[in-house]
N, C-alpha and C positions, 0 to 999 in steps of 0.2 A: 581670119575671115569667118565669119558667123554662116552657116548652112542650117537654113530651117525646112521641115515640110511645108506645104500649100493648107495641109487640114490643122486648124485652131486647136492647138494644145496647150494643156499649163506649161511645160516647156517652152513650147515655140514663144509665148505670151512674155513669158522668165527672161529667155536670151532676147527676145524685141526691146524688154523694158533696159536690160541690164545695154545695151547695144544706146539705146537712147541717152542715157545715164552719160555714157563715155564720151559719146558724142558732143553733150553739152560742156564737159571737161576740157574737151578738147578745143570745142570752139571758146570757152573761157579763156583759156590758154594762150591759143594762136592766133582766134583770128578778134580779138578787143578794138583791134584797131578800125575794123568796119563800122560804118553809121548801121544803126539800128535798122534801116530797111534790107540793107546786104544781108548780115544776118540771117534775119526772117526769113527771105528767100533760101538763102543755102541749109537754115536747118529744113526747111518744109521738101526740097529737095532729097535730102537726108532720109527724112521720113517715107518718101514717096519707094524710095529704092528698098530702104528699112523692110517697108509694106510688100512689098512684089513679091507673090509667088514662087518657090523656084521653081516650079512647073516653066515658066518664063523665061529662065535662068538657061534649060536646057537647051533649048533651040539657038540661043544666042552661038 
């Protein structure tokens, strides 16, 4: 599990990219078998979570 701060660092920026990267590996991997629109959806999902705060994170 990847744990960023909320404030825009060369880090945070580092492990977002590198977290992205994996992600695309991954969905290369597993999920091929989806049409092109599933996909889209589930990385942008991906992204959305990727993106959040953990400010957000805490309250959960």
């Amino acid at each position: 599990m990847i744990v960023c701060r909320s404030v825009a660092t060369p880090e945070r920026q580092r492990l977002l990219e590198s977290a992205s990267r994996f992600a695309d590996e991954v969905f290369a991997r597993t999920l091929g078998g989806l049409d092109p629109s599933q996909r889209e959806e589930l990385r942008g999902l991906l992204d959305l979570v990727l993106a959040r705060p953990l400010d957000e994170d805490a309250g959960a």
